[in-house]
Backbone as XML, in Angstrom:
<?xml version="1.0"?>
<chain id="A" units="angstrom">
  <residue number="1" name="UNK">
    <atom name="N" x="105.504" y="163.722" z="-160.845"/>
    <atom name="CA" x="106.231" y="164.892" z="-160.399"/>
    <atom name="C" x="105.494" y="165.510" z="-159.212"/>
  </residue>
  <residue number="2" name="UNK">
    <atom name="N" x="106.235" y="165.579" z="-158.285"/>
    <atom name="CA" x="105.466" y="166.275" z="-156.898"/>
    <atom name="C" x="106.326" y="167.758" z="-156.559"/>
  </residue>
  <residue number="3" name="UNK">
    <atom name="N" x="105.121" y="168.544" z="-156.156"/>
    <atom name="CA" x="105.908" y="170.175" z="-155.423"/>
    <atom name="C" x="107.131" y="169.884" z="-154.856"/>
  </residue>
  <residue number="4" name="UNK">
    <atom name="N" x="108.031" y="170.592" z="-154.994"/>
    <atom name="CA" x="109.059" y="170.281" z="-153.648"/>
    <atom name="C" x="108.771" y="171.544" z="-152.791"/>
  </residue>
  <residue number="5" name="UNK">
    <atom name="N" x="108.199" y="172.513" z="-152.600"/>
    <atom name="CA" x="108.537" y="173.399" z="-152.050"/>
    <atom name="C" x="107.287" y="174.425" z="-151.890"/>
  </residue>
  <residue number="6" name="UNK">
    <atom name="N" x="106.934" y="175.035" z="-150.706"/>
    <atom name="CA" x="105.396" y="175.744" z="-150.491"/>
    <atom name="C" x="105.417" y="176.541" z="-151.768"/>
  </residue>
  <residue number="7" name="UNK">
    <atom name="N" x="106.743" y="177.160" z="-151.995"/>
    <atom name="CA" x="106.435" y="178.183" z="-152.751"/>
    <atom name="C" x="106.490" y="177.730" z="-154.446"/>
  </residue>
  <residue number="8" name="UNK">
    <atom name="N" x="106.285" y="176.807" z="-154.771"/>
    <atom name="CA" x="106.145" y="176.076" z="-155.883"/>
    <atom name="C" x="104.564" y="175.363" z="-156.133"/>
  </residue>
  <residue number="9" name="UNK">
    <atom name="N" x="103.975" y="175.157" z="-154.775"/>
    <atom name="CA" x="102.937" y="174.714" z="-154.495"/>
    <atom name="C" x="101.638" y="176.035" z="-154.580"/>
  </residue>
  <residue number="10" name="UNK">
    <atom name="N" x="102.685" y="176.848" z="-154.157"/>
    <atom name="CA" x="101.979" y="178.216" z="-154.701"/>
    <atom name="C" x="101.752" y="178.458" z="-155.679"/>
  </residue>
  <residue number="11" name="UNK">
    <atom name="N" x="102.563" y="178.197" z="-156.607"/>
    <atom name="CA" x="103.107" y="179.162" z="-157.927"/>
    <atom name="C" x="102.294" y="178.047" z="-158.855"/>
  </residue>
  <residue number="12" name="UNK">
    <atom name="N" x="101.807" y="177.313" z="-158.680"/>
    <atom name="CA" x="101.236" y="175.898" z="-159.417"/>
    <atom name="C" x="99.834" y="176.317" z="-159.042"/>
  </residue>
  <residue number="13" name="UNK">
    <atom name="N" x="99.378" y="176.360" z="-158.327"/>
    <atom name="CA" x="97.899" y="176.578" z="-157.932"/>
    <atom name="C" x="97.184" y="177.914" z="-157.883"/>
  </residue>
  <residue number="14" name="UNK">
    <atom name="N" x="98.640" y="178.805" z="-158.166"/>
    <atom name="CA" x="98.186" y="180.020" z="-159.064"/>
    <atom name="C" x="97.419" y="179.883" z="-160.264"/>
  </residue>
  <residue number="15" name="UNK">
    <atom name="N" x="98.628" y="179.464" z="-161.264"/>
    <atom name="CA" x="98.401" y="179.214" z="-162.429"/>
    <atom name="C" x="96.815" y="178.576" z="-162.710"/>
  </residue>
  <residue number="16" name="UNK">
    <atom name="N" x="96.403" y="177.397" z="-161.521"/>
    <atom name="CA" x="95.490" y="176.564" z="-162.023"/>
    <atom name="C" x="94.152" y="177.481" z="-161.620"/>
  </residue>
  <residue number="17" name="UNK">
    <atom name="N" x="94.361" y="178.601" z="-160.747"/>
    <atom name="CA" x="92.767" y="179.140" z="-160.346"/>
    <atom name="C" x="93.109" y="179.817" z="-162.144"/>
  </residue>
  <residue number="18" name="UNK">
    <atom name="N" x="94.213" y="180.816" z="-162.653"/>
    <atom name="CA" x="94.011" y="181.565" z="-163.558"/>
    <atom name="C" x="93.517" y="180.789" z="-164.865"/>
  </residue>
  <residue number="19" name="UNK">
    <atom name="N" x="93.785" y="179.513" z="-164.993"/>
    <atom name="CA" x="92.891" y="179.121" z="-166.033"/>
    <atom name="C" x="91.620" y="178.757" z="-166.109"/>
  </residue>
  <residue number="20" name="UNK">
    <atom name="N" x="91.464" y="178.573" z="-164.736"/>
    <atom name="CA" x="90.166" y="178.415" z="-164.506"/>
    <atom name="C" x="88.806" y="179.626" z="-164.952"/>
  </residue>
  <residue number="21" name="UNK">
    <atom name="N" x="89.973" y="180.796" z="-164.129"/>
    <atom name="CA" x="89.108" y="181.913" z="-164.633"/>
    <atom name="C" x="88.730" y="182.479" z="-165.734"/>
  </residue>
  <residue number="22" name="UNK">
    <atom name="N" x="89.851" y="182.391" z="-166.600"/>
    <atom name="CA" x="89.846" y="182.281" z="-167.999"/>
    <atom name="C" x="89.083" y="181.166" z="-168.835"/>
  </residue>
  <residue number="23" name="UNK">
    <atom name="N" x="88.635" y="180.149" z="-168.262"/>
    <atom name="CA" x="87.710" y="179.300" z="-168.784"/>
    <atom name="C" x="88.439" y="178.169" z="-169.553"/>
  </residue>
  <residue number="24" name="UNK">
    <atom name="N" x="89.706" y="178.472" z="-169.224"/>
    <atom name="CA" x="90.484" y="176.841" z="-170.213"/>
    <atom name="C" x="90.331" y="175.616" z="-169.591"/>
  </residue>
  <residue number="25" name="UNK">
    <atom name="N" x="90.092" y="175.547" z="-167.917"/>
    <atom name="CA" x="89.561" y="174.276" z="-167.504"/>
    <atom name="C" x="88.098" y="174.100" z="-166.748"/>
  </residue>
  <residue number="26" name="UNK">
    <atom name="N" x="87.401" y="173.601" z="-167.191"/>
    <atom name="CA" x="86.045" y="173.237" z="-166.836"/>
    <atom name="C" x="86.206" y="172.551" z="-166.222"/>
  </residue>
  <residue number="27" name="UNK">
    <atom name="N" x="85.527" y="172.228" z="-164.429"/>
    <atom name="CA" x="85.055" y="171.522" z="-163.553"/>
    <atom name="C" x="83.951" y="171.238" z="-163.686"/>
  </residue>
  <residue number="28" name="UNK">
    <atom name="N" x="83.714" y="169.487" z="-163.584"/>
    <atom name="CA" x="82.257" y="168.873" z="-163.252"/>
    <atom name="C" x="82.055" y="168.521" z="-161.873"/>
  </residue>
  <residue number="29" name="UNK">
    <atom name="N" x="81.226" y="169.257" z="-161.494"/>
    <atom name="CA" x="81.139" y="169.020" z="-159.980"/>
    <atom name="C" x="79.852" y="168.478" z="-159.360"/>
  </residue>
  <residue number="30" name="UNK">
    <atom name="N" x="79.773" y="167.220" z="-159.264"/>
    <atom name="CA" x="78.585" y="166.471" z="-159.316"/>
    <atom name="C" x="77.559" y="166.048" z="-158.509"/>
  </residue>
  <residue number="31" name="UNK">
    <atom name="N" x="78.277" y="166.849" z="-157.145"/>
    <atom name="CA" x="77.669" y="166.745" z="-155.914"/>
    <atom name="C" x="78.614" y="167.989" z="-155.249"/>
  </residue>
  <residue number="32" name="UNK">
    <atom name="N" x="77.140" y="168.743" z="-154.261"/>
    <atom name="CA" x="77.610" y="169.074" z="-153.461"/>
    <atom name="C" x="77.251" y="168.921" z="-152.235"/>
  </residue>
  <residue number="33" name="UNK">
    <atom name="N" x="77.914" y="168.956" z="-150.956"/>
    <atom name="CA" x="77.345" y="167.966" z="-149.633"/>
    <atom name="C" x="78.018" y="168.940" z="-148.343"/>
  </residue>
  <residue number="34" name="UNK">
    <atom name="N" x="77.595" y="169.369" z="-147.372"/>
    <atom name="CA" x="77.191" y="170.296" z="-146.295"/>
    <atom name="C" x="78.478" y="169.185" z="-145.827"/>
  </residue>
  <residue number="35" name="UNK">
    <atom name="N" x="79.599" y="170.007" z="-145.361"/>
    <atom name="CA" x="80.732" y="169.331" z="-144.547"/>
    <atom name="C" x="80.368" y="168.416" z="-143.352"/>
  </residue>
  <residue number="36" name="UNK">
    <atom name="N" x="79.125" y="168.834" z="-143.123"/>
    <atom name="CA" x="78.631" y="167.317" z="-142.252"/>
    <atom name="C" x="78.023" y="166.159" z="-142.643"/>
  </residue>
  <residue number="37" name="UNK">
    <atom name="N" x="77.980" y="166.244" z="-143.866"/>
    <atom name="CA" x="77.824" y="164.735" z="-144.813"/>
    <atom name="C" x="79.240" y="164.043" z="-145.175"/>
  </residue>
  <residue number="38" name="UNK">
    <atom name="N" x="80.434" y="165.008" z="-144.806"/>
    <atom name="CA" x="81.877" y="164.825" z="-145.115"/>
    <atom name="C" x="81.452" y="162.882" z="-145.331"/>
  </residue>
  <residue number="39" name="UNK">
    <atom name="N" x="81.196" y="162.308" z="-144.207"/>
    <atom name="CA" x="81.623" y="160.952" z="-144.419"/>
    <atom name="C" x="81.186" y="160.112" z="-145.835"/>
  </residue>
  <residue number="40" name="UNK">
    <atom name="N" x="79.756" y="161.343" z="-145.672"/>
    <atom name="CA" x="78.577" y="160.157" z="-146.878"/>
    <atom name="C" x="79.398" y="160.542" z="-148.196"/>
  </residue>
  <residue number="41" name="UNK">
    <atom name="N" x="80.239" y="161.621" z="-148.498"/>
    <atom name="CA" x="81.028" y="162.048" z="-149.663"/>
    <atom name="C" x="81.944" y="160.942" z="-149.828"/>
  </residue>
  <residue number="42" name="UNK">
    <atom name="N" x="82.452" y="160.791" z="-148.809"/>
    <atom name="CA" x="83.768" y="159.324" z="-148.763"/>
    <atom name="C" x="83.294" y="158.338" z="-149.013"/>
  </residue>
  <residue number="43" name="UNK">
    <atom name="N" x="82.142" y="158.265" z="-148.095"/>
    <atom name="CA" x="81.853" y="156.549" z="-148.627"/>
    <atom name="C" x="81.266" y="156.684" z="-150.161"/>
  </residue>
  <residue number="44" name="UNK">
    <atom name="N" x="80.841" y="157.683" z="-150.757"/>
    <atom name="CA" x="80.372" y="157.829" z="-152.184"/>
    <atom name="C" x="81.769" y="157.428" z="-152.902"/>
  </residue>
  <residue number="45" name="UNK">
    <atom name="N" x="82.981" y="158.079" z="-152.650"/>
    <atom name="CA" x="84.280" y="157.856" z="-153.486"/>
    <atom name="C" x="84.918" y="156.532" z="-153.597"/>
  </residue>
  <residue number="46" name="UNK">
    <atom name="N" x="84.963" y="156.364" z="-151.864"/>
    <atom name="CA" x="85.575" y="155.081" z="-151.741"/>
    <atom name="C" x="84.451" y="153.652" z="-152.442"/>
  </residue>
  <residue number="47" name="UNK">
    <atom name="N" x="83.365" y="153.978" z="-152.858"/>
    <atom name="CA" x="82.528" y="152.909" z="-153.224"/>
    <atom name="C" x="82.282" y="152.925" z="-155.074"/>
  </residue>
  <residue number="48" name="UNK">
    <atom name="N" x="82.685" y="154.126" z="-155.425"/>
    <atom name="CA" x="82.921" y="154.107" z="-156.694"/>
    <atom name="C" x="81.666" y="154.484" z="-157.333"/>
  </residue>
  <residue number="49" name="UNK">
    <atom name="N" x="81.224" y="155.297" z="-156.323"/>
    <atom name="CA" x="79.809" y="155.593" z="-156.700"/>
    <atom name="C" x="79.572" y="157.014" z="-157.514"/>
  </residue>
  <residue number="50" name="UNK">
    <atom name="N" x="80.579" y="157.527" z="-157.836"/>
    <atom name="CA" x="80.348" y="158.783" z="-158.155"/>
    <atom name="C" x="81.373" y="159.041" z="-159.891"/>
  </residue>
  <residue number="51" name="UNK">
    <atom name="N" x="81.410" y="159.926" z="-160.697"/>
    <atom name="CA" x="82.055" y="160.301" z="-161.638"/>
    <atom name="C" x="82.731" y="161.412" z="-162.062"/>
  </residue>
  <residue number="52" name="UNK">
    <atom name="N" x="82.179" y="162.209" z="-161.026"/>
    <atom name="CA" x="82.562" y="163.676" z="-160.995"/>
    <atom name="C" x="83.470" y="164.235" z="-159.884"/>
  </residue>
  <residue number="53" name="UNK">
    <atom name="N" x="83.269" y="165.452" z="-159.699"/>
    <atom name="CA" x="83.920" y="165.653" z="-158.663"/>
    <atom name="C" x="82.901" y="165.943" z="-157.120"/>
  </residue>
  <residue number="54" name="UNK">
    <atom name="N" x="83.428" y="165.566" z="-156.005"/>
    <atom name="CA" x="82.437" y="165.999" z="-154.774"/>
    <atom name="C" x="83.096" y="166.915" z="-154.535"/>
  </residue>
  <residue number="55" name="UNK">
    <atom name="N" x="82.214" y="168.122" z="-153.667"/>
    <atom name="CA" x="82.395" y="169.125" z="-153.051"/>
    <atom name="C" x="81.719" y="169.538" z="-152.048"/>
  </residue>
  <residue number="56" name="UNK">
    <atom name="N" x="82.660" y="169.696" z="-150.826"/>
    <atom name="CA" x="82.349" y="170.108" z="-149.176"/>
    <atom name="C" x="82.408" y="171.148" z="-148.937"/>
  </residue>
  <residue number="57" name="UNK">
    <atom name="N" x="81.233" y="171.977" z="-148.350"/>
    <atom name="CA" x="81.104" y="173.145" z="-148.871"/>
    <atom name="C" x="80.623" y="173.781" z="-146.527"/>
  </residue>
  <residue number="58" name="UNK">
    <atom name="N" x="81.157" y="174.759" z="-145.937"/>
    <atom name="CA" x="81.082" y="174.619" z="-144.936"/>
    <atom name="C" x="79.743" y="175.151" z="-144.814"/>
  </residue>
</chain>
């Protein structure tokens, strides 16, 4: 199932910060990497090197 519409794309990614805040979904975030490592993050994903989530942080 995909958004059809910004304002659905909205209304979806509402919802997902509010559970977040509320603590019903936990993020593992397993790296974090200075947006100028952007590539070394990719080649980490695309190589299957990682399990968590990466995060580019400016």
């Amino acid at each position: 199932m995909y958004a059809q519409t910004p304002d659905e794309i909205a209304w979806r990614a509402g919802d997902l910060f509010v559970a977040m805040r509320k603590g019903k979904l936990k993020l593992r975030i397993e790296h974090e990497y200075p947006l100028a490592d952007a590539a070394r993050a990719h080649a980490e994903l695309e190589g299957r090197a990682t399990t968590g989530k990466l995060l580019l942080s400016p």
